[in-house]
C-alpha positions as a Markdown table, in Angstrom:
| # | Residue | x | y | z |
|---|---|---|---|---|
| 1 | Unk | 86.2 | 127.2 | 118.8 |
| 2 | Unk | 84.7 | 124.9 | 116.1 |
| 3 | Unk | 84.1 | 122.3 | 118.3 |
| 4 | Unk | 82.9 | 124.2 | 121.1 |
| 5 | Unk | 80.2 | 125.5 | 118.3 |
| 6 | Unk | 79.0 | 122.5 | 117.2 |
| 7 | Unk | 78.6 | 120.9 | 120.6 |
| 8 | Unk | 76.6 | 123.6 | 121.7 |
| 9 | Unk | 74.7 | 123.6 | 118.6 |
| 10 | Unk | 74.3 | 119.6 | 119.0 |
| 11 | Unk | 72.9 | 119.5 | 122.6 |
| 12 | Unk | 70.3 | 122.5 | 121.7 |
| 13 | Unk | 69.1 | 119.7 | 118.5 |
| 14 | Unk | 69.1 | 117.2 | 121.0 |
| 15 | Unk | 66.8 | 119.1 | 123.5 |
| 16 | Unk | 64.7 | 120.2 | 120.9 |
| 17 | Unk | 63.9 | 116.6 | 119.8 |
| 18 | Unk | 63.4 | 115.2 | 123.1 |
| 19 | Unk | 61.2 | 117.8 | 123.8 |
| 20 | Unk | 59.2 | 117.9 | 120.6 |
| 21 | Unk | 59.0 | 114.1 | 120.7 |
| 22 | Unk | 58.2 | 113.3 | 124.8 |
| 23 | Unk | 56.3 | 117.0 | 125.2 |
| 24 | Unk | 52.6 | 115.3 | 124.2 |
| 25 | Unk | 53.6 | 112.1 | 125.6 |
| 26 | Unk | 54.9 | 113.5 | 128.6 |
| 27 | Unk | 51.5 | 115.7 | 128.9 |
| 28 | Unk | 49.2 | 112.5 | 127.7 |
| 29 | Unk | 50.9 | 109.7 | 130.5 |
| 30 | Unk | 50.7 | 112.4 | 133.3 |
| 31 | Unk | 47.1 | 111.1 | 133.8 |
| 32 | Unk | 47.4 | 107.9 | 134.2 |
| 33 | Unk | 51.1 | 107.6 | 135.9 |
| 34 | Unk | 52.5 | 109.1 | 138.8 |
| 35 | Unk | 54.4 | 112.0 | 137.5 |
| 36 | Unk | 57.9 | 111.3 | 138.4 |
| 37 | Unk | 58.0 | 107.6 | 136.8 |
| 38 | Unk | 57.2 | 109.6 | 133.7 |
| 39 | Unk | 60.0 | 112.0 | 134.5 |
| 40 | Unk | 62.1 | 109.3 | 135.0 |
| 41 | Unk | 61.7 | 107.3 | 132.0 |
| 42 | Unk | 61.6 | 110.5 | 130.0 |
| 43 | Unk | 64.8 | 111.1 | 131.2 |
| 44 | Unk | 66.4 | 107.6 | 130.8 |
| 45 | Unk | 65.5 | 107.5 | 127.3 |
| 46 | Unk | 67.0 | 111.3 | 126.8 |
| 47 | Unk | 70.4 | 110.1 | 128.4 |
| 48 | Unk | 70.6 | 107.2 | 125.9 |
| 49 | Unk | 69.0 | 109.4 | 123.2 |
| 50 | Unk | 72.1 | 111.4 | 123.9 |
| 51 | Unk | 74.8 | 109.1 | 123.9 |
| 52 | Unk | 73.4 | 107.8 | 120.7 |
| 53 | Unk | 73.6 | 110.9 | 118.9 |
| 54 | Unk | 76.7 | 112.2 | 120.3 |
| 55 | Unk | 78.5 | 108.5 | 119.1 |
| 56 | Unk | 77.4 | 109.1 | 115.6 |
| 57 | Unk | 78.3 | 112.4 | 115.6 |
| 58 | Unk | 81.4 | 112.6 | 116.7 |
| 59 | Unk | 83.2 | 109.0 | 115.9 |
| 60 | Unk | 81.2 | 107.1 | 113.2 |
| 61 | Unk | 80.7 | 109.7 | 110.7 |
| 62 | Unk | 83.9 | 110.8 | 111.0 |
| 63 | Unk | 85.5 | 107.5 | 110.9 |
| 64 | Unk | 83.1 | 105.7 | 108.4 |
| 65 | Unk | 81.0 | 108.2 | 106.5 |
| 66 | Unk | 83.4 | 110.8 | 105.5 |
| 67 | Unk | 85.8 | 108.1 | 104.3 |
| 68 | Unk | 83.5 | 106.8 | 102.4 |
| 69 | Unk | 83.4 | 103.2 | 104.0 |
| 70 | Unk | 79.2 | 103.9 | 103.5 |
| 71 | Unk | 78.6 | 99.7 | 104.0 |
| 72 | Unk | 80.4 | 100.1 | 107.5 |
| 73 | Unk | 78.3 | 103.2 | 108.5 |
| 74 | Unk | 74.9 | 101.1 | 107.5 |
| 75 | Unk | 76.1 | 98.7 | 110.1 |
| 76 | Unk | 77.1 | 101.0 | 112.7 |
| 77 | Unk | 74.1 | 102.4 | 112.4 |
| 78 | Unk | 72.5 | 99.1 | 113.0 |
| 79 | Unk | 74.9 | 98.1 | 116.3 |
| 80 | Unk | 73.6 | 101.6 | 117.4 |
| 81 | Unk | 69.9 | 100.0 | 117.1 |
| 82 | Unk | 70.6 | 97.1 | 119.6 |
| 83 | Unk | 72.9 | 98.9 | 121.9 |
| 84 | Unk | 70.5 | 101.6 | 122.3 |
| 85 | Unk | 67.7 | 98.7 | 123.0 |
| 86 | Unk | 70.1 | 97.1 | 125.3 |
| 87 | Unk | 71.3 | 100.1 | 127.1 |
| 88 | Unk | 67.3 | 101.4 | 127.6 |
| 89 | Unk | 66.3 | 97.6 | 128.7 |
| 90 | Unk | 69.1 | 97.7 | 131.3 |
| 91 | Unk | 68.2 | 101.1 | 132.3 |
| 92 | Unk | 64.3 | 101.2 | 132.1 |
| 93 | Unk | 63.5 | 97.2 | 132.7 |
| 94 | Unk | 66.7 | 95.8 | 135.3 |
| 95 | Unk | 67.9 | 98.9 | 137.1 |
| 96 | Unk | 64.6 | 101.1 | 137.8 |
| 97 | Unk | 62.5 | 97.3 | 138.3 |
| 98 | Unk | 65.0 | 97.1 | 140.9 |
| 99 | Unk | 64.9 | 100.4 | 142.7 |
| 100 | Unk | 61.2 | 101.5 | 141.8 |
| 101 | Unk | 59.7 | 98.2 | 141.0 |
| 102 | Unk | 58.1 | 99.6 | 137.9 |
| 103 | Unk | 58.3 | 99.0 | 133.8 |
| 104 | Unk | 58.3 | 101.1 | 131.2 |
| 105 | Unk | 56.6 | 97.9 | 128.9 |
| 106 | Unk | 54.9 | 95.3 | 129.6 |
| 107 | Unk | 56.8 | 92.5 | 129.5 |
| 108 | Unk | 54.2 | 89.5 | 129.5 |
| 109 | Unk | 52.7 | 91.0 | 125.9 |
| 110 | Unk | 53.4 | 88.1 | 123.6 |
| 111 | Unk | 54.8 | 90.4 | 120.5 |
| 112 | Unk | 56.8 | 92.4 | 123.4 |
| 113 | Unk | 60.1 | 91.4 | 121.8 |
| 114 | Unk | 58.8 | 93.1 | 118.7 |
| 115 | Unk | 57.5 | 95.9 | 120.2 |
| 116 | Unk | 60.5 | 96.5 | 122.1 |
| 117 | Unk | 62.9 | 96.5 | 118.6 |
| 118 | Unk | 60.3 | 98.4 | 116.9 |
| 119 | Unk | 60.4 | 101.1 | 119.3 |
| 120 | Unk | 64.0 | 101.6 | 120.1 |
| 121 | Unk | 64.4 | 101.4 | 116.0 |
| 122 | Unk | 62.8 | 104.4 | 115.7 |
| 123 | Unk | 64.2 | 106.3 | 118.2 |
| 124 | Unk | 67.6 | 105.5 | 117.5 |
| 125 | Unk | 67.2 | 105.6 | 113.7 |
| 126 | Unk | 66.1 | 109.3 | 114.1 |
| 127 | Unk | 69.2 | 110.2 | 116.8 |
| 128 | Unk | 71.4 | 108.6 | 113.8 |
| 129 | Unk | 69.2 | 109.9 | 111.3 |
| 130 | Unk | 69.6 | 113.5 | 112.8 |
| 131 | Unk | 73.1 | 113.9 | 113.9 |
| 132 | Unk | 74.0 | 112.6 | 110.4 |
| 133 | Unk | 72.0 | 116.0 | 109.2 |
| 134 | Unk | 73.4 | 118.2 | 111.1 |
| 135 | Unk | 77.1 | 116.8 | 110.5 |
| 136 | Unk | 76.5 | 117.0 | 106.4 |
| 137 | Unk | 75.4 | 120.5 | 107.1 |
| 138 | Unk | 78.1 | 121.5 | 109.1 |
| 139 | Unk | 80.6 | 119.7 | 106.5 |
| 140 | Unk | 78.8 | 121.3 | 103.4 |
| 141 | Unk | 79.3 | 124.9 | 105.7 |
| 142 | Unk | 82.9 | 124.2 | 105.6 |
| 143 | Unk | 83.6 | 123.3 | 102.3 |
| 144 | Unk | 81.9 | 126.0 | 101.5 |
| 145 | Unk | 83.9 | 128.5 | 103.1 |
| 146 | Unk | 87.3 | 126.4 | 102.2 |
| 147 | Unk | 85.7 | 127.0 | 98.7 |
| 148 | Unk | 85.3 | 130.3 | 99.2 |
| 149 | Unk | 88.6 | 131.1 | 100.9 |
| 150 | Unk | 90.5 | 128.5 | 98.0 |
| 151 | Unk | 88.9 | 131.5 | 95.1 |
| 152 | Unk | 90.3 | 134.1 | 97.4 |
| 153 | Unk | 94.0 | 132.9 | 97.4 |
| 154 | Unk | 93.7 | 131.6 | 93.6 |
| 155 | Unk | 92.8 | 135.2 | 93.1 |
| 156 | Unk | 95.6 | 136.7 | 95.0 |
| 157 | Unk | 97.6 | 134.4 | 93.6 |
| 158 | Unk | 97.0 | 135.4 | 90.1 |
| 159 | Unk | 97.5 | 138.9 | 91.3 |
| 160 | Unk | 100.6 | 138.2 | 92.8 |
| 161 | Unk | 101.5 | 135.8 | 89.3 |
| 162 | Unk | 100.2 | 139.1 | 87.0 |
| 163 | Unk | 102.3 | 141.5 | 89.2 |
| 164 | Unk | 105.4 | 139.2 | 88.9 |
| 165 | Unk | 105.0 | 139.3 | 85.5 |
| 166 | Unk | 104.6 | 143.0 | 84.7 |
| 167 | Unk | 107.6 | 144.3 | 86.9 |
| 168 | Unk | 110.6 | 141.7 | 85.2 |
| 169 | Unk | 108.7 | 142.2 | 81.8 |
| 170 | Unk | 109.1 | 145.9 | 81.7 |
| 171 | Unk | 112.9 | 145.6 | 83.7 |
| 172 | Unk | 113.9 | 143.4 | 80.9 |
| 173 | Unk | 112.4 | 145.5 | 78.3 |
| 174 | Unk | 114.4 | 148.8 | 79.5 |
| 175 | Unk | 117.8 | 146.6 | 79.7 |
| 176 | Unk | 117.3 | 145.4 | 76.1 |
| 177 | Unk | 116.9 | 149.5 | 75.5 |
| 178 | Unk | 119.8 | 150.3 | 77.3 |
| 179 | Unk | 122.2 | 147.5 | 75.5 |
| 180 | Unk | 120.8 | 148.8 | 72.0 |
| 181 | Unk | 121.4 | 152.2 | 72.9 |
| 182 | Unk | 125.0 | 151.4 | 73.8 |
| 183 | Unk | 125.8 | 148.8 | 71.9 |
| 184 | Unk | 127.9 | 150.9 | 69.2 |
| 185 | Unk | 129.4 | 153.2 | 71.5 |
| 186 | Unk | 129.9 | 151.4 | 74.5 |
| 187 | Unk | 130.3 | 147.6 | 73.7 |
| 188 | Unk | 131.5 | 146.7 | 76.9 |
| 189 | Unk | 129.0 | 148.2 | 79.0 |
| 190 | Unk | 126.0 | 146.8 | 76.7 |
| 191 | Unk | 127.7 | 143.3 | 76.7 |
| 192 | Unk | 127.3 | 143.7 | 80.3 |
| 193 | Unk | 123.2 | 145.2 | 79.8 |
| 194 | Unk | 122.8 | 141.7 | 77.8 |
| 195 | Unk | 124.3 | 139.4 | 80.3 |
| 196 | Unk | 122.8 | 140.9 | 83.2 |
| 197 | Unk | 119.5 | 140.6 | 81.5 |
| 198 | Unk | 120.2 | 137.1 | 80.7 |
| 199 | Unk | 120.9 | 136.3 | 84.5 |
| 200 | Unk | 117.7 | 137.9 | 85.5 |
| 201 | Unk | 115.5 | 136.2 | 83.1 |
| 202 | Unk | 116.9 | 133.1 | 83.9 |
| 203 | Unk | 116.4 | 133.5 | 87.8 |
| 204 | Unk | 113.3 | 134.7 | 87.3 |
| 205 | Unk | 111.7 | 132.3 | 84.4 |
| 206 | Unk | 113.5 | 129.5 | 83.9 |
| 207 | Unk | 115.0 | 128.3 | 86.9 |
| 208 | Unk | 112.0 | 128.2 | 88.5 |
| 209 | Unk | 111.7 | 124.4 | 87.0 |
| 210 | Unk | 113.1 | 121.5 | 89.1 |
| 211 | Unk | 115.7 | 120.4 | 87.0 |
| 212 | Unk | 117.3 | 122.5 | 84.2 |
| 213 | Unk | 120.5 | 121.8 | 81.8 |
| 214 | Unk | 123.5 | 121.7 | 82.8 |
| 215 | Unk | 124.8 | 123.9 | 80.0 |
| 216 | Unk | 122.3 | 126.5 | 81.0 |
| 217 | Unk | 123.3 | 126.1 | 84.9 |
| 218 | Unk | 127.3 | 126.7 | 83.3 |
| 219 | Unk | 126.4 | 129.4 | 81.3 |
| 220 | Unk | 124.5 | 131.5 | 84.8 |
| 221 | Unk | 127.7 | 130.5 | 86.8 |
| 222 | Unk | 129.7 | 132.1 | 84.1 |
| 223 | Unk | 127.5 | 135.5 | 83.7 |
| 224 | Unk | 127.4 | 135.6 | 87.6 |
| 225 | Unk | 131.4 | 135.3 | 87.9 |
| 226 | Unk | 131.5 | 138.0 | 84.9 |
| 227 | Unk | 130.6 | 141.0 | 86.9 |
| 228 | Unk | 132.6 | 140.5 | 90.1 |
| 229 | Unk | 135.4 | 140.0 | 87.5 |
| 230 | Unk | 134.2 | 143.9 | 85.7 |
| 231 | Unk | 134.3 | 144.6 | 89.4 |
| 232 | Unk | 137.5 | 143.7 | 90.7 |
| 233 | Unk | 139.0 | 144.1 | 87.4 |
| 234 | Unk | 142.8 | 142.9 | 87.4 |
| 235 | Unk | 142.7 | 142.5 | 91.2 |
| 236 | Unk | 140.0 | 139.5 | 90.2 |
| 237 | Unk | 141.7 | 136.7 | 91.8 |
| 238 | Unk | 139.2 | 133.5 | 91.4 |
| 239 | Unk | 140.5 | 130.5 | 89.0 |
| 240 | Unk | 137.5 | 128.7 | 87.6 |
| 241 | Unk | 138.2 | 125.2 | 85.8 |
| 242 | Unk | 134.8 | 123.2 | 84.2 |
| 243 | Unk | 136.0 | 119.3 | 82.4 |
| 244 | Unk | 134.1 | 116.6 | 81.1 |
| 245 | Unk | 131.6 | 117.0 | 78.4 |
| 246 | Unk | 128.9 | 118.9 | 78.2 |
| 247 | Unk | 125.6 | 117.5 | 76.8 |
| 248 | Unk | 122.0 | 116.8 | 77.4 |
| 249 | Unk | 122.7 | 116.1 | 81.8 |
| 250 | Unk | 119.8 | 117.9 | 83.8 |
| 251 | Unk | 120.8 | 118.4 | 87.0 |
| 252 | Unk | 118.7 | 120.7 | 90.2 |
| 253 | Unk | 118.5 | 124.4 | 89.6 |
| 254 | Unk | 120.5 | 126.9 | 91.1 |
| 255 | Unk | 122.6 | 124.1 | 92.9 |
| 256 | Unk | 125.8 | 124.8 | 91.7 |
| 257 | Unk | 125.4 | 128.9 | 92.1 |
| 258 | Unk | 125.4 | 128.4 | 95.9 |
| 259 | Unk | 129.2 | 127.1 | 96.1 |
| 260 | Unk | 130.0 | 130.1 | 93.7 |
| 261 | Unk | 128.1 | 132.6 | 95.4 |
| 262 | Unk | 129.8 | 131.4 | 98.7 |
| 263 | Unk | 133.1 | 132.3 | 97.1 |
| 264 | Unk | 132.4 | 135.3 | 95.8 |
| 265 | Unk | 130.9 | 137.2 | 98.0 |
| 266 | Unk | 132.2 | 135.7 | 101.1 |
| 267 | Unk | 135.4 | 134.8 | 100.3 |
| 268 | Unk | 138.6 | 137.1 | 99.4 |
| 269 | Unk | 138.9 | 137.2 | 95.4 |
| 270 | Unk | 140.7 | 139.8 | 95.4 |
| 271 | Unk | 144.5 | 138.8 | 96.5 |
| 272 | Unk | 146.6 | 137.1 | 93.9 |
| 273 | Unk | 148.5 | 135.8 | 96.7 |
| 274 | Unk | 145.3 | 133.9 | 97.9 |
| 275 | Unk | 143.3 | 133.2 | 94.7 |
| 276 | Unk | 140.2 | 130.9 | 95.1 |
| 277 | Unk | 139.5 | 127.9 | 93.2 |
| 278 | Unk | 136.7 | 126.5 | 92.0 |
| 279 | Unk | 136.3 | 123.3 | 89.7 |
| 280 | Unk | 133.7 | 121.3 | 88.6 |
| 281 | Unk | 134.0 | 117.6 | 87.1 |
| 282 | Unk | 131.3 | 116.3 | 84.3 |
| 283 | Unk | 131.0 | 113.0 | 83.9 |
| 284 | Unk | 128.6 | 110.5 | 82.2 |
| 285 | Unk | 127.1 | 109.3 | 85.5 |
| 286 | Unk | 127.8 | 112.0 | 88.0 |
| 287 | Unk | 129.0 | 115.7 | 88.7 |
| 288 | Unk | 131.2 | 117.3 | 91.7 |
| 289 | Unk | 132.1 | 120.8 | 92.5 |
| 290 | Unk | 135.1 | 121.6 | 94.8 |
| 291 | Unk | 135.8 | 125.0 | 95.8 |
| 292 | Unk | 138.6 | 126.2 | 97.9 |
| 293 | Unk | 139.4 | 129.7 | 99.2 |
| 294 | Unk | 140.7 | 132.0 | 101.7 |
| 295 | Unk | 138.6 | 133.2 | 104.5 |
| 296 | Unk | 137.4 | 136.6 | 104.8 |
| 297 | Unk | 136.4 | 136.4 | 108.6 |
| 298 | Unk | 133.8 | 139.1 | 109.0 |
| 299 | Unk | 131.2 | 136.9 | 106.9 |
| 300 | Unk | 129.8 | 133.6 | 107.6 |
| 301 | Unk | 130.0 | 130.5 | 105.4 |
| 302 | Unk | 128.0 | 127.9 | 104.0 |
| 303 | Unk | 128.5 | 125.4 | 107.4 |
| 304 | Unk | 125.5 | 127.6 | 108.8 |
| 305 | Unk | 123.9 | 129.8 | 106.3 |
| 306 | Unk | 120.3 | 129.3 | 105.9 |
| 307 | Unk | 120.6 | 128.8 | 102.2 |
| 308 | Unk | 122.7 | 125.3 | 102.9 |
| 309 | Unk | 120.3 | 124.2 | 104.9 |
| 310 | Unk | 117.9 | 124.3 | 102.0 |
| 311 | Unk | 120.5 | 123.0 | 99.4 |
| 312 | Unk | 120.5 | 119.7 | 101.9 |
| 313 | Unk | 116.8 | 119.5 | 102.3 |
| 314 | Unk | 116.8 | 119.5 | 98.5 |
| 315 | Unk | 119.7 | 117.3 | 97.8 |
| 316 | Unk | 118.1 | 115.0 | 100.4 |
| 317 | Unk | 114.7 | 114.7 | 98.8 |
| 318 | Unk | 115.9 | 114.2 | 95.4 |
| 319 | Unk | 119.0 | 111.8 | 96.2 |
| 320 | Unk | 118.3 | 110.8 | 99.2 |
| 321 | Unk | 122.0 | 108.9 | 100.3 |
| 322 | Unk | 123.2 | 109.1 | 96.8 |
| 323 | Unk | 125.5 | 112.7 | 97.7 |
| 324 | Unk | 128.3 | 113.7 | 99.3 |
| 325 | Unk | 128.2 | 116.8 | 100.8 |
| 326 | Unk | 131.2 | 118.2 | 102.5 |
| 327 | Unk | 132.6 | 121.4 | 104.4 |
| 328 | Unk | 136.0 | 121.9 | 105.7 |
| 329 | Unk | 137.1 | 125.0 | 107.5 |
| 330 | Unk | 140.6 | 126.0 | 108.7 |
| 331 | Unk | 141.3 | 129.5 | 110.4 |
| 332 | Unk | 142.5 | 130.4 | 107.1 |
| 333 | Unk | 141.1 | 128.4 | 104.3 |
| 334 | Unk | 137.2 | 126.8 | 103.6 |
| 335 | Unk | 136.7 | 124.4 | 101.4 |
| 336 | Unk | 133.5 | 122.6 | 100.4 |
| 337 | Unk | 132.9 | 119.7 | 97.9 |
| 338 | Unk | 129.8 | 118.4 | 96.3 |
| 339 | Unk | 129.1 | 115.1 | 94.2 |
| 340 | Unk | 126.1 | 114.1 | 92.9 |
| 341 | Unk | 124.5 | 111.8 | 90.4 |
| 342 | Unk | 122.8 | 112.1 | 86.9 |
């Protein structure tokens, strides 16, 4: 639709220049030429005229001038020149000499060569000059409405920031009520308030960096476990092992929590015949996770849930080869295993 636009809006220039520069002309020669060499000539230069304009327009502003290469434009502009002297002297002095036996100039003039240059300059300077015009202004029409659609979205955005901002404050406000209002008669239930509103916050605040502490990412696995363990009670059935030390290691957000969320909500934790496993290995130079568990057949697992498939696009920007990632499935059992550097 764009293009189709400016095309049309390109050929009406065009006509309009031929016609505003070869009207008088055109009106002038009439009485001393025949009228249909004028014609013709009118409409040689128009067709080269033309080709000119449309050749700037469309491949050597693009190419040069909007990427800046402005010494490189100068001497397209300049091949433009001679090719459009060489294209009218083929057209005008060769091909019409030889079917009409007539010339446009006179080519026994001693400054003729001159002449020639001087002319064809000026026409082809103003079909650059012009379709440069008209580009700028359409580029300056479309910044100006990217502009104008970029404040659009910055201020939805902020909308959509303020909005975010106002629903978790005031959640997280009413939890903190709730666990002081409880917190001497029910200790349980506002230790529960607190950790809930610690696993929120952190979903919704901090985790939104790339990388976050590893003792921070422990400490959300651990609140998350914590209320599937209030909700299974003694019937919770999910052994959870953490070694190695602890200490400054940053490692991708919300990583870990997908093997755990696999686990619990998709496997069964609930059978102390068939507990599930999870461990995770800290070391000074790497970390793995390695869960195991029995399958609970009516969900699906992490071999095609959408969420893996963005845990490897992640793992695979930020390590590139440097991971393992693994998933083993059994009628019975699934098992997946993770091991990345820090």
């Amino acid at each position: 639709m764009k293009v189709n636009k400016e095309l049309k809006y390109n050929i009406l220039v065009i006509i309009t220049l031929i016609i505003l520069d070869f009207g008088w002309h055109f009106f002038v020669s009439s009485k001393e030429l025949i009228l249909f060499y004028v014609f013709i000539f009118t409409l040689t230069f128009s067709l080269i005229f033309f080709i000119t304009y449309l050749l700037n327009y469309y491949y050597f502003l693009p190419k040069l001038l909007d990427k800046k290469k402005y010494i490189l434009f100068a001497l397209s502009i300049v091949l433009m020149i001679f090719t459009f002297a060489g294209i009218r002297f083929l057209l005008e002095e060769v091909i019409l000499l030889y079917f009409l036996d007539i010339h446009n100039y006179n080519l026994k003039q001693d400054n003729i060569i001159f002449i020639y240059l001087t002319d064809s300059f000026i026409y082809a300077f103003k079909a650059c000059l012009y379709s440069t015009i008209v580009y700028l202004l359409f580029k300056y029409n479309e910044n100006k409405s990217k502009l104008h659609q970029l404040n659009i979205e910055h201020k939805q955005a902020q909308l959509t920031t303020l909005k975010a901002q106002i629903s978790p404050h005031f959640l997280f406000n009413t939890l903190n009520n709730f666990y002081s209002e409880l917190y001497d008669e029910k200790p349980e239930t506002a230790k529960a308030i607190l950790k809930l509103s610690q696993l929120l916050r952190y979903v919704t605040y901090e985790a939104s960096e790339d990388f976050m502490p590893i003792k921070k990412e422990i400490d959300f696995i651990e609140d998350y476990i914590y209320f599937f363990k209030r909700r299974y009670e003694d019937n919770f059935q999910i052994h959870l092992e953490i070694n190695g030390t602890i200490e400054n290691q940053q490692i991708p957000s919300l990583i870990l929590i997908h093997f755990i969320e696999n686990v619990c909500k998709h496997g069964i934790i609930n059978d102390k015949n068939r507990p599930a496993k999870i461990k995770i290995n800290i070391s000074n130079k790497e970390i793995e996770i390695s869960t195991e568990n029995h399958i609970n057949n009516s969900e699906k697992y992490m071999d095609s849930g959408i969420g893996t498939e963005n845990i490897k696009q992640r793992l695979a920007v930020i390590f590139k080869d440097s991971y393992i990632l693994e998933a083993q499935k059994t009628d019975t059992k699934f098992k997946a295993y993770l091991k990345f550097p820090l």
